[in-house]
N, C-alpha and C positions, 0 to 999 in steps of 0.2 A: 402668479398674477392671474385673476381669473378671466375666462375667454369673453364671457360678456359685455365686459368694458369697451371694447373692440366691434359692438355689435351697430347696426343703423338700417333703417327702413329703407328701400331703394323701390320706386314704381319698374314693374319689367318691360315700359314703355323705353326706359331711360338705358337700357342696354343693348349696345351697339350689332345690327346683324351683319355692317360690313364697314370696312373704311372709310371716312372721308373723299372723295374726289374732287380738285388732289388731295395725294396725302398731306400735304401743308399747308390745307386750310383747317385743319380742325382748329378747333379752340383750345386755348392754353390758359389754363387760370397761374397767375404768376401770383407768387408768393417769398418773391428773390428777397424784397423786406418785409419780415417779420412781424413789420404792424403795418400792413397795408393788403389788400384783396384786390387784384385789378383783373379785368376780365380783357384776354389778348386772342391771338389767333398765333398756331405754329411758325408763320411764315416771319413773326414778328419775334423770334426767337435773338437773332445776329443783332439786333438791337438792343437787348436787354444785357445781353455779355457783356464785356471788358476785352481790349485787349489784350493777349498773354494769357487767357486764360485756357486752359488744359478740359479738354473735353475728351470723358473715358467711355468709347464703346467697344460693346460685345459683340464681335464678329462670328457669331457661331450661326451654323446653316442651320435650318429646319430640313429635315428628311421626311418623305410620306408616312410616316409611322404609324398610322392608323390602316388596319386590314381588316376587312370582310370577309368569314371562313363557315365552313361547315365541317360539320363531324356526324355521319350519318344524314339523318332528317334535321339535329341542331343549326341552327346560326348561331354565331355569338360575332361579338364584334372586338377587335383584340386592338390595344392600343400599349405599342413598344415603350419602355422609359429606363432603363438602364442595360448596357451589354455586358452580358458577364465574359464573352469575349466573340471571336467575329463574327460566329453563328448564333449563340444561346444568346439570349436575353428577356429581362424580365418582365412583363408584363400586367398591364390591366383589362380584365376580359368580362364584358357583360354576358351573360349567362354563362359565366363557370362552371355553375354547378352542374351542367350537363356534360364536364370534362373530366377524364380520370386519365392517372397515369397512363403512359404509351399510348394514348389516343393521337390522330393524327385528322390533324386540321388542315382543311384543302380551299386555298386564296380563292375569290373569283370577283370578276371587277363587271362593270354593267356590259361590257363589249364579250368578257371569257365567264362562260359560267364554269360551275365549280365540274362538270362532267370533263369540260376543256380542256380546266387547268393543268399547268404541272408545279404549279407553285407551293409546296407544303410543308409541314411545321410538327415533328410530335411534343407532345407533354411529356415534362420532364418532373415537374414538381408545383404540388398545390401549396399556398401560403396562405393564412387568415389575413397577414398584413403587409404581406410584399408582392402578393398576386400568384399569377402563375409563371412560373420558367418555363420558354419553349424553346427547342434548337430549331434552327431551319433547315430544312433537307435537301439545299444545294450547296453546290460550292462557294466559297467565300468570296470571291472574284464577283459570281455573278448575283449577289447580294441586292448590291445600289442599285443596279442596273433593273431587277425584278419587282423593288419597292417603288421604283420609279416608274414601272406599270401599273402597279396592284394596289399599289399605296393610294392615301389618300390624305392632305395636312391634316395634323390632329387637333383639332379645333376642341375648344374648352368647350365643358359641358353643357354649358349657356347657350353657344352657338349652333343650333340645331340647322343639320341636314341634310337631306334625304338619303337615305340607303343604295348604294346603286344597285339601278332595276334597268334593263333593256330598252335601250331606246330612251331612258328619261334625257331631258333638256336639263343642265345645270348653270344656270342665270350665276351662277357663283365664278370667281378668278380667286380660287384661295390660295394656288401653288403659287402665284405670284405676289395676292394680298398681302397670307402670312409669312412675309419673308420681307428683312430688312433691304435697303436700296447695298447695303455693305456685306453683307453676308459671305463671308468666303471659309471658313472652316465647317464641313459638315459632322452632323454626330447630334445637332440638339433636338428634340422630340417637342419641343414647345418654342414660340417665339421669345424674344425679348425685347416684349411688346412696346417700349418706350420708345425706339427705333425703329417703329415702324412709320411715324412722320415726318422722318427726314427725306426729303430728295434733293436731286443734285443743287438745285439753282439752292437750297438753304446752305449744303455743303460749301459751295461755291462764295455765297454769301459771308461764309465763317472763317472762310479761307482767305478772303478779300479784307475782313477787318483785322485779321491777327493772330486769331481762334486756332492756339493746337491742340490737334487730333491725335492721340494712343488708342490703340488695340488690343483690347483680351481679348481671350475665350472663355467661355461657359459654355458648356453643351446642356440647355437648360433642359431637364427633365419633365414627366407628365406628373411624377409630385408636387409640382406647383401647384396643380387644379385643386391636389387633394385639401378638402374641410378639417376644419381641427376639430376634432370629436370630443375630447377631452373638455372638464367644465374648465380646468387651468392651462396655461404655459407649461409647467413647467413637465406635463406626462403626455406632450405631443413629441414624436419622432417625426426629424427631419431627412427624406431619401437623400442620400450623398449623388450630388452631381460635378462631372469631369472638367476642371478647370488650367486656365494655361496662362502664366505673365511672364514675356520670354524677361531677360537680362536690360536688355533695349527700354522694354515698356517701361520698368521698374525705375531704371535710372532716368529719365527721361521724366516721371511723375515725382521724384526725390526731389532733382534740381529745381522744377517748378514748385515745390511746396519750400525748399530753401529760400527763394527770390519772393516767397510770399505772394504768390501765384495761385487764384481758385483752381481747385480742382473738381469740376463738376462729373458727376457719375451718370451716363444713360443709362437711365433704369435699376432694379432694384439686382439684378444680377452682378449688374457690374459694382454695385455695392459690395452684396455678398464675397466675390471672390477679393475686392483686394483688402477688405478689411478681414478676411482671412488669412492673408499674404502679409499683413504686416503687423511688426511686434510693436512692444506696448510703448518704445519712444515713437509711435509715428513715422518709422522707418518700412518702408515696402519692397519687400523681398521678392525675387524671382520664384515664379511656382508651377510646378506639374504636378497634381496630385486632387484628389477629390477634396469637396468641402461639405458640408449637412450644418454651417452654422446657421444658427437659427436668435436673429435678432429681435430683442423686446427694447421696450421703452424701460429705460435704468442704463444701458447703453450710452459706452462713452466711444466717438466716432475717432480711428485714427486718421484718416487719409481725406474723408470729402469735405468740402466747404456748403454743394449743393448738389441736388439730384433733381433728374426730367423724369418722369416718371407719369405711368395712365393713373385711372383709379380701380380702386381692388375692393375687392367684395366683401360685405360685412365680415366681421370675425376669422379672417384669415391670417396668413404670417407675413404676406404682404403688407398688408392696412398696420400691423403691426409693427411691421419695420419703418415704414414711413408714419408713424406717429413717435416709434424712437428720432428716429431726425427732424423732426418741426416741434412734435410734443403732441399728446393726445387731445388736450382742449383747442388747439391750433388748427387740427386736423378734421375734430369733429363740428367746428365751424365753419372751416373751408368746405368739408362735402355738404351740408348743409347750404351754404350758398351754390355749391355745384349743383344740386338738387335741383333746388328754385328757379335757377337760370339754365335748366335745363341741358347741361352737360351729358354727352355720349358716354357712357360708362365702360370696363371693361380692355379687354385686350384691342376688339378693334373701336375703342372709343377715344375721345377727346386725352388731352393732356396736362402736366401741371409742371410748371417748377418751383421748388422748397429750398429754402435755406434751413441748414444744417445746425440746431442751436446748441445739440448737447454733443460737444468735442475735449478731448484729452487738453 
């Protein structure tokens, strides 16, 4: 399928530099029927539901996983996205090419310059298309606790800003922004972003009408950001990211899809993993294990009825997954109205919900 289909004009006026305040005022473009366009606010979510209906979020933490380093005279800026286990992991690093094997790259944050540091990292292995492998050169223990210095959330490439430099002022709350109000399993290196409009009084809200709540994980990777270079589908490589549906979740979304019960998806994560988790009756199996499915429109859905979802950027795997569940002419109408009515785009922008049309 060629990547172009998937492509649309977006003004960079329309792309979000920070959340909503609250987060449950943004706007919600509802698309729950098929043949209707209504224009709502988040807050207006517990309204639109049913009772009984099964609401699937991803409980995965964001960790600071973006670092500022040097190597000699170089900077580069090193953004983590999968562990190959509790020290190594794989990386994306702007000025790479100023890194070779055994070099050794030294953290420093606006408060610790890199002379300060003891924070550091050697190279272990250059990739053309997985980045670079670096180990960290502490103990495993004092890991979280160092990133939670040094780090800084790794904000999509969209969201620019500023380098830490001494003494800078940062007008930004990312550590808290990008981070769901639910967030308890840490490990993911990106948000999921669909969760980030929920707060308590909606939760509350959902909980007052009927509205059950399940829990996965996705530790959602920095391959999400990445562009599909490729002119098709089908010679784009998906990074595998670590997913979890205990025994609980699984039986708990079976019964509800028995009783004829929606099952709505937050976000496009929580898509991915359990339509990875479940075989082709529509059956959702318990799962530990990585995924890298990579959904197009031809896609038949087993598990969702509907998804909450932001908007995603031209020609990505996102935009393409959410035109497999509404359908590509449905999709490229709705951005189109989102355009015009001027909707927040992006991770920290506005939001939609879609009914699911092509299902098993």
């Amino acid at each position: 399928m060629r990547v172009d289909i998937f492509d649309f004009e977006l003004d960079k006026e329309l792309i979000a530099k920070a959340p909503a305040k609250p987060r449950d005022s943004s706007k919600l473009l509802d698309l729950s029927d098929e043949t209707k366009i209504v224009d709502r606010h988040f807050f207006d979510l517990p309204n639109i539901l049913q009772k009984g209906d099964v609401l699937v979020f991803n409980d995965t933490k964001v960790i600071p996983a973006r670092l500022y380093g040097q190597r000699g005279e170089a900077l580069v800026e090193v953004t983590l996205y999968h562990p190959q286990n509790g020290l190594t992991w794989w990386s994306f690093i702007k000025n790479a090419k100023r890194l070779h094997k055994d070099d050794i790259i030294t953290f420093y944050t606006s408060q610790i310059s890199a002379c300060e540091s003891n924070f550091k990292a050697r190279v272990l292995k250059k990739d053309l298309q997985d980045g670079v492998l670096i180990e960290f050169l502490c103990d495993v223990d004092s890991l979280s606790s160092l990133l939670q210095v040094y780090g800084m959330m790794p904000l999509p490439p969209y969201i620019k800003r500023d380098k830490p430099l001494k003494g800078l002022w940062n007008p930004y709350n990312d550590k808290e922004d990008y981070q769901t109000v639910y967030a308890k399993a840490e490990g993911a290196v990106a948000a999921p972003t669909a969760g980030l409009h929920f707060t308590q009084n909606v939760l509350d809200a959902l909980d007052k009408k009927g509205i059950q709540k399940v829990f996965l994980t996705l530790h959602v990777g920095a391959g999400t950001f990445l562009p599909v270079k490729s002119d098709d589908t089908k010679d784009h490589k998906m990074h595998a990211e670590f997913g979890i549906i205990t025994p609980l979740a699984a039986e708990t979304i079976n019964l509800a899809k028995n009783e004829g019960r929606r099952i709505i998806a937050v976000g496009t994560t929580s898509v991915r993993l359990l339509e990875t988790a479940a075989d082709e009756r529509g059956i959702l199996h318990p799962f530990c294990d990585e995924t890298n499915i990579f959904i197009t429109p031809g896609y038949k859905f087993k598990i969702i009825d509907m998804i909450i979802t932001n908007f995603h950027l031209p020609k990505s795997t996102l935009f393409m997954l959410i035109c497999a569940i509404a359908g590509t002419e449905r999709m490229q109408k709705a951005y189109a109205h989102a355009i015009k009515e001027k909707y927040r785009f992006y991770s920290y922008g506005d939001s939609s919900i879609l009914k699911c049309v092509n299902k098993i």
